[in-house]
PAVEX-43403 format. One line per field, with one value per residue (C-alpha): residue in one letter; residue number from 1; z, x, y. Coordinates in Angstrom, 2 decimals. Example, Ala and Ser with C-alpha at 12.3 -4.5 7.8 and 13.67 -1.06 7.14 Angstrom:
! residues 2
marnu a;s
zalo 1;2
Z 7.80;7.14
X 12.30;13.67
Y -4.50;-1.06
END
This chain:
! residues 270
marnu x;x;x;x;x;x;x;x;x;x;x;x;x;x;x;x;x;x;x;x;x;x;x;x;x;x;x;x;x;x;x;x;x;x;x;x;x;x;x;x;x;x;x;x;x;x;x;x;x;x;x;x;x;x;x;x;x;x;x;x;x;x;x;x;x;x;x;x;x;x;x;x;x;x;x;x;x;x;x;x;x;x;x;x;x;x;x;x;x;x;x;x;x;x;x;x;x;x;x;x;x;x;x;x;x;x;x;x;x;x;x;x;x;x;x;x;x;x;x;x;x;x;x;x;x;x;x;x;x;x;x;x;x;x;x;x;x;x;x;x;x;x;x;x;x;x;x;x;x;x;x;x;x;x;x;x;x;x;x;x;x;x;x;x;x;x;x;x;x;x;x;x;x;x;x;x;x;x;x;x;x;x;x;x;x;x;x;x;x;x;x;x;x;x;x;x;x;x;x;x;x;x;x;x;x;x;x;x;x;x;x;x;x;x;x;x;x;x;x;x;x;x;x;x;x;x;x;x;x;x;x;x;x;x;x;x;x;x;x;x;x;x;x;x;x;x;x;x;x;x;x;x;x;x;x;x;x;x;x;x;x;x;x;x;x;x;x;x;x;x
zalo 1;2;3;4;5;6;7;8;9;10;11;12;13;14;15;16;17;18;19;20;21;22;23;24;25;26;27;28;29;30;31;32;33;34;35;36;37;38;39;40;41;42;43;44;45;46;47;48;49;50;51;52;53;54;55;56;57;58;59;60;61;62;63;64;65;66;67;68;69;70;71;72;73;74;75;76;77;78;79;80;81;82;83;84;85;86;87;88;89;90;91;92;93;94;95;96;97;98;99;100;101;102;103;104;105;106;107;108;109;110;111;112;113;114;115;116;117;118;119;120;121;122;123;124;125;126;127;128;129;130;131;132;133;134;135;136;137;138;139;140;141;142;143;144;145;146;147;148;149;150;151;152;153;154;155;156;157;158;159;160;161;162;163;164;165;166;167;168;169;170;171;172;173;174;175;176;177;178;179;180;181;182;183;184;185;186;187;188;189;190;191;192;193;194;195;196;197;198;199;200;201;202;203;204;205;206;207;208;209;210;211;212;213;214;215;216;217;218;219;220;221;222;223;224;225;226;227;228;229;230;231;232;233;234;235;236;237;238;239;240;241;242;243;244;245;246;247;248;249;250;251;252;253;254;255;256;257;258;259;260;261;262;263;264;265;266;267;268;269;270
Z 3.49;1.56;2.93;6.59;6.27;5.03;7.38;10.32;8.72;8.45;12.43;13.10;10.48;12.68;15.94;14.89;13.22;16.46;18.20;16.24;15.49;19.57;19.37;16.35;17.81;20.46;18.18;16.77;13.15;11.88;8.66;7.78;6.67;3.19;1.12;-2.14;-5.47;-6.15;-5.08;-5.42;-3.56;-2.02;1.59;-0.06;-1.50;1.50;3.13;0.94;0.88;4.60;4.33;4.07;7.95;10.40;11.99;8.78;8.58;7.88;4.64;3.50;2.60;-1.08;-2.89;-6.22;-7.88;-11.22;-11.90;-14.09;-14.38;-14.99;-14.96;-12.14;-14.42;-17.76;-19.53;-21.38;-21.02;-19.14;-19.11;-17.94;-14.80;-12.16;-8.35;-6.81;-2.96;-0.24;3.43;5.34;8.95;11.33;13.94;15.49;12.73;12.13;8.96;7.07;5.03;6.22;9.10;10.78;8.36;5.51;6.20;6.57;3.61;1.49;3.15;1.62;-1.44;-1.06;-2.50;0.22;0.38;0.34;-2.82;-4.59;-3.24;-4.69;-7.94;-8.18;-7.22;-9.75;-12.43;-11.61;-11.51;-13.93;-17.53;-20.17;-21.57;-18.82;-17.04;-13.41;-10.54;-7.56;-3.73;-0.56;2.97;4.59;4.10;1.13;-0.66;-0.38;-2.38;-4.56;-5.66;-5.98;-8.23;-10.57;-11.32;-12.46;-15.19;-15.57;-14.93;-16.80;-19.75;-19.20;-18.21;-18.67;-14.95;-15.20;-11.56;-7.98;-4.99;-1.61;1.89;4.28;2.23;1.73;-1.88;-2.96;-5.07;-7.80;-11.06;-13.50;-12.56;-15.04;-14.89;-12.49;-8.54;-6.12;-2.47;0.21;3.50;6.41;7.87;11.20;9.96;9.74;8.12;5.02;5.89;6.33;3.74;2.73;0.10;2.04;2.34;-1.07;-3.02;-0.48;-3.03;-4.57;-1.90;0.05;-3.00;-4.36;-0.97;-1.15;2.07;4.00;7.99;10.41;12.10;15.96;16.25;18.74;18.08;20.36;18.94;19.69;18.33;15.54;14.77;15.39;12.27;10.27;10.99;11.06;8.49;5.66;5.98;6.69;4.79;5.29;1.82;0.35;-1.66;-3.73;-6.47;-6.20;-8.11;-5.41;-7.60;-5.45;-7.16;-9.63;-11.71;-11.68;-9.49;-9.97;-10.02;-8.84;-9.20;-5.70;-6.81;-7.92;-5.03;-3.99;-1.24;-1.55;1.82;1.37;3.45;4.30;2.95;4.48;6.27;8.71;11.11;10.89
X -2.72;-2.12;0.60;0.40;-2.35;-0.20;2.38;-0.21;-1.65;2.13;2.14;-0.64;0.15;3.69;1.62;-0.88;1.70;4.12;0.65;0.01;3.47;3.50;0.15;1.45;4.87;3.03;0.13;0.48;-1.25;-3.86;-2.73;-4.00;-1.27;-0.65;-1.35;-2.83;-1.25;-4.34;-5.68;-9.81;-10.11;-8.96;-8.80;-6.36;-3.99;-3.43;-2.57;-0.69;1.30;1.37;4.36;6.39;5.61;8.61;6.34;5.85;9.03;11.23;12.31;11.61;8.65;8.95;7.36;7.66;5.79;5.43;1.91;-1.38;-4.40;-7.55;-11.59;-12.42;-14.30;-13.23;-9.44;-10.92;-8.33;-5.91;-2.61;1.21;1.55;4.45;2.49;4.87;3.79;4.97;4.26;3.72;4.94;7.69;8.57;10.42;12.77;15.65;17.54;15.00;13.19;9.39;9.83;8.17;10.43;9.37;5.92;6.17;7.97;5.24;2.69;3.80;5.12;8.62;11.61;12.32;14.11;11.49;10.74;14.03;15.29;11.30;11.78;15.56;13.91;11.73;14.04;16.47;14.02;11.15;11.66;11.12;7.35;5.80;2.36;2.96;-0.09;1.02;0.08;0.82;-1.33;-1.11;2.71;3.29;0.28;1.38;4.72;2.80;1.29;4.15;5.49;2.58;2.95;6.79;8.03;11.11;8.58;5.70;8.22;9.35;6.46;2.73;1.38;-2.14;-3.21;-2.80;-4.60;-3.87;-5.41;-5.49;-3.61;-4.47;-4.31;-1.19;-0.45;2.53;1.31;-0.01;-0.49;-0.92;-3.27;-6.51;-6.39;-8.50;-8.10;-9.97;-10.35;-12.41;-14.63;-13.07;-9.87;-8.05;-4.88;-5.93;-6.87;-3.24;-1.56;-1.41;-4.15;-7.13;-6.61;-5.60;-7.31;-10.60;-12.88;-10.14;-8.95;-12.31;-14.32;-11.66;-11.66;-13.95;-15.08;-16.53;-18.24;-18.70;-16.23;-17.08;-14.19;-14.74;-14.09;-11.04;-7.52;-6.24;-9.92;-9.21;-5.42;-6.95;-9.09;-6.29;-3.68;-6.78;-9.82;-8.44;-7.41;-10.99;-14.68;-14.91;-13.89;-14.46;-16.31;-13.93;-11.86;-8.01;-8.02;-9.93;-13.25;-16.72;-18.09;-15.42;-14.49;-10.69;-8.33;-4.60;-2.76;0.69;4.09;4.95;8.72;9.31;8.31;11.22;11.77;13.81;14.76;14.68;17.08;17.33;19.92;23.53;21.79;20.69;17.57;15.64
Y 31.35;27.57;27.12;28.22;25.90;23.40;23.98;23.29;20.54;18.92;19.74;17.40;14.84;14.21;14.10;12.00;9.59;9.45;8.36;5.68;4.52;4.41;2.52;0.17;-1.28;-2.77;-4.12;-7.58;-6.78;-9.51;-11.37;-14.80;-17.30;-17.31;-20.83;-20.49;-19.49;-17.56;-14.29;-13.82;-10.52;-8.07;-9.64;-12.27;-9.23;-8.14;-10.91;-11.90;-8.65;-8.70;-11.12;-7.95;-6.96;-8.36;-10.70;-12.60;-13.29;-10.23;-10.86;-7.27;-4.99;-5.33;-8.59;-9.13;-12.14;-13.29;-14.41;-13.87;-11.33;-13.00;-13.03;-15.30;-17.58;-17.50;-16.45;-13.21;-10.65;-12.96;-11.03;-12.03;-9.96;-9.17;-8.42;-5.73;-5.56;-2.68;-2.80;0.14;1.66;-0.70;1.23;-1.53;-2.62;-0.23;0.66;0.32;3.01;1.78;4.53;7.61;9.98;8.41;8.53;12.34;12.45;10.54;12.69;15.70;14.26;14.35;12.22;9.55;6.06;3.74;4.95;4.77;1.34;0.19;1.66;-0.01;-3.30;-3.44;-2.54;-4.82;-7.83;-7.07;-7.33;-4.32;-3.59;-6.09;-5.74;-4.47;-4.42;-2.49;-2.83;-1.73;-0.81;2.50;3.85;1.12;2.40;5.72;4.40;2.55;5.64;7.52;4.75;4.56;8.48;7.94;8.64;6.00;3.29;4.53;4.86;1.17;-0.77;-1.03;-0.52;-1.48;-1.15;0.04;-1.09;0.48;-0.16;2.28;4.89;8.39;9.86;11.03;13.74;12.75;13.87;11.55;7.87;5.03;2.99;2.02;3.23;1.93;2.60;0.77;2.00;1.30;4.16;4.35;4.40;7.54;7.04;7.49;10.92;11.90;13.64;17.20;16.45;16.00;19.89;20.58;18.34;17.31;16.53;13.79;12.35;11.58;10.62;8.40;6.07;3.23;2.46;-0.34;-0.19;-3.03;-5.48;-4.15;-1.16;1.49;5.08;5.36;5.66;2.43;0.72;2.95;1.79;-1.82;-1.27;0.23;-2.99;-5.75;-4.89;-5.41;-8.80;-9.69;-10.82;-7.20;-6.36;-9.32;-8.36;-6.21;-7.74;-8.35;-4.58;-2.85;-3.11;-3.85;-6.64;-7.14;-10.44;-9.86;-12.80;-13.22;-16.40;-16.63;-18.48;-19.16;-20.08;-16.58;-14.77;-12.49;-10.23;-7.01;-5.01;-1.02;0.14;3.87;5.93;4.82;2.64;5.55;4.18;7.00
END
């Protein structure tokens, strides 16, 4: 009975993404542009992980930064971080693994490209026993996830935190560290994965979510939330780990950024 449930579930999941994938390449996403070495909430995360969309520049949906945790007023606790970034679904830019297959993939759970070429990119750049914060929006959060639950990294570094936007809750085993996900009440993306069924409880209770902004109930008002809230004083008032009211603010070194492509899998499009 689970699984024909599943198996429907997986039916609509691939409609519903075609519809806004459809709905998304023709949707210029809000970001503001990015100018300070320091991130005090979670508005300022995402923009600054936005940079790994095509329209900021193309320069791949993986961001890795060198930089340091923080209370917003004081050094207690101040720790040596790498920020590790993912952008989500770009329908319009081909051979690379932030597509409509991996998105189904990641919905269920399975092993997909995005994944691997992340996991390679942040072994080849970030030193052994480091701190690591992860985040990513919609299909990057979904990564991120994936990524805090394995083993090989878990083993190797110390990954404190994940912060997603827009991301339902995905099912990998155990994750290390904090997760916070962030979504905005019309938006239902974060909905999408098999374990809103499975696991309902979880994956609705885990989302922190936020109202306003002036979004209509329509699918394309809807996707509008998903690609624009989240850059806005609508969560502002969430820390740069995804915590309402939190102290936390990261500081980075601009002249380490570093952009990694994730190309699909012999450089298939889709």
């Amino acid at each position: 009975m689970i699984v024909k449930k599943t198996l429907k579930f997986t039916t609509k999941l691939l409609a519903v993404v075609l519809i806004i994938a459809t709905l998304i390449s023709g949707t210029v996403a809000f970001a503001a542009k990015w100018t300070d070495a320091r991130l005090d909430n979670a508005p300022e995360l995402y923009n600054y992980l936005h940079q790994g969309y095509r329209s900021e520049g193309g320069k791949g949906p993986i961001i890795i930064t060198e930089g340091t945790l923080k209370n917003k007023n004081n050094n207690i606790g101040k720790k040596s971080i790498y920020l590790v970034t993912f952008a989500g679904l770009q329908i319009d830019v081909k051979y690379q693994a932030t597509n409509l297959l991996t998105c189904l993939k990641v919905g269920t759970n399975l092993p997909n490209d995005y994944f691997d070429r992340a996991t390679a990119a942040i072994m080849g750049r970030v030193p052994k026993n480091a701190n690591i914060v992860l985040a990513g929006h919609s299909l990057g959060g979904m990564v991120a996830q994936q990524l805090a639950a394995n083993p090989v990294l878990r083993a190797r570094y110390k990954i404190l935190n994940t912060v997603t936007f827009g991301s339902p809750l995905i099912a990998a085993g155990f994750r290390e560290g904090s997760i916070q996900r962030l979504g905005h009440e019309l938006d239902y993306v974060p909905y999408l994965s098999t374990n809103t069924l499975i696991t309902p409880i979880r994956a609705l209770a885990g989302l922190n979510r936020v109202s306003g902004g002036g979004y209509g109930t329509s699918i394309s008002e809807r996707t509008r939330a998903h690609c624009e809230a989240y850059g806005t004083d609508l969560f502002k008032d969430y820390d740069v780990l995804g915590y309402k009211n939190g102290k936390k603010v990261i500081e980075l070194k601009l002249n380490t950024e570093q952009f990694y492509y994730a190309p699909c899998y012999l450089g298939l499009p889709y």
